[in-house]
C-alpha positions as CSV (number, residue, x, y, z in Angstrom):
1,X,0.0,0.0,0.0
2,X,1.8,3.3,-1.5
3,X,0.9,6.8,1.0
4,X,0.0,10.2,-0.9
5,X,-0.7,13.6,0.2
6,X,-1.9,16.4,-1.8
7,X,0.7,20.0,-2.0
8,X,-1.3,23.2,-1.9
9,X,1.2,25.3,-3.6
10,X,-0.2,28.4,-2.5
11,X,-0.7,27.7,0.9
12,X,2.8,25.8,1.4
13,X,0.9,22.9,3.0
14,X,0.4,19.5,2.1
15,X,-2.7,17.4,3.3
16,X,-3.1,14.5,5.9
17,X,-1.6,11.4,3.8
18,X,-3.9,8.9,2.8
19,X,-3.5,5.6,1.1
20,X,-4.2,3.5,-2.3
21,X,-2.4,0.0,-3.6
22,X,-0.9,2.0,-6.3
23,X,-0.7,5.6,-8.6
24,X,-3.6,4.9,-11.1
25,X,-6.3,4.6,-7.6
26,X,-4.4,7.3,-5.9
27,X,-4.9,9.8,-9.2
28,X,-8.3,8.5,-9.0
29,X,-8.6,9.5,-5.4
30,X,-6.8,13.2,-6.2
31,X,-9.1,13.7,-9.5
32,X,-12.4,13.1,-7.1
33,X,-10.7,15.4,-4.6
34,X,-9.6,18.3,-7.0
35,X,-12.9,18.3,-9.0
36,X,-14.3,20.5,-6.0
37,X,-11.4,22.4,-5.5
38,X,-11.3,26.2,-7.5
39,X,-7.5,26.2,-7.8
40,X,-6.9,23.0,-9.1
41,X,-3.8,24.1,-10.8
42,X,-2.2,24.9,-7.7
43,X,-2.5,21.4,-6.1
44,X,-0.4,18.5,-7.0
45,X,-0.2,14.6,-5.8
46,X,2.7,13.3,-4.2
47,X,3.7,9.9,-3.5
48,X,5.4,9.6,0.1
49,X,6.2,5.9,0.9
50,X,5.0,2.4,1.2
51,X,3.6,0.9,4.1
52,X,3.6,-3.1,4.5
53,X,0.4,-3.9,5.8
54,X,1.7,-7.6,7.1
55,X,4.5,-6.3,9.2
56,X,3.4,-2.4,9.7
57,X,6.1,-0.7,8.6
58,X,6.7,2.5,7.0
59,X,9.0,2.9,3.9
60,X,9.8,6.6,3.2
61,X,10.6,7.3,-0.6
62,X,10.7,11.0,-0.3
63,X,8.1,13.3,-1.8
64,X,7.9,12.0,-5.4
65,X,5.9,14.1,-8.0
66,X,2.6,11.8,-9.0
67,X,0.5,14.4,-10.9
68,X,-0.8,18.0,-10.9
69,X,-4.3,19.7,-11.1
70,X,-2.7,21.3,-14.4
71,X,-1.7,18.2,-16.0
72,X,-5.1,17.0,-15.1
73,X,-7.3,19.8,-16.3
74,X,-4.7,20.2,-19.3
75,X,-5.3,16.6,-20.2
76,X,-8.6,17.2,-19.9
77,X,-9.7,14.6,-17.4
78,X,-11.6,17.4,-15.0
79,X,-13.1,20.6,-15.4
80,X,-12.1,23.5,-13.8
81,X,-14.7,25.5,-12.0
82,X,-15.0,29.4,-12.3
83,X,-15.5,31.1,-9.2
């Protein structure tokens, strides 16, 4: 199980971490997330670690670049909202 957290680029703060088995459910998760959001360019998804749900333990990989609201909305795959 990989852990993300979402990077509000404006705000200089990233989200509570929250989980998925792997990037295509966790891009998933941020599209659901994002298609409420009115900045959705300024958030992106980052993948933080593993964790091993037989043993517990927490494998950090550093903040790795998934995907951002503007590669999402430039790719078409949500709409952005206008004010």
């Amino acid at each position: 199980m990989r852990i993300y957290t979402i990077l509000d680029i404006e705000a200089e703060q990233y989200s509570l971490p929250y989980f998925a088995v792997n990037d295509k459910i966790a891009i998933r998760m941020f599209r659901e997330t994002v298609s409420k959001a009115l900045y959705v360019e300024e958030l992106e998804l980052y993948c933080l670690g593993e964790f091993d749900e037989s043993t517990s333990n927490l494998r950090s990989t550093g903040s790795i670049l998934v995907i951002t609201g503007a590669d999402l909305v430039n790719n078409k795959q949500i709409e952005v909202k206008n004010g």
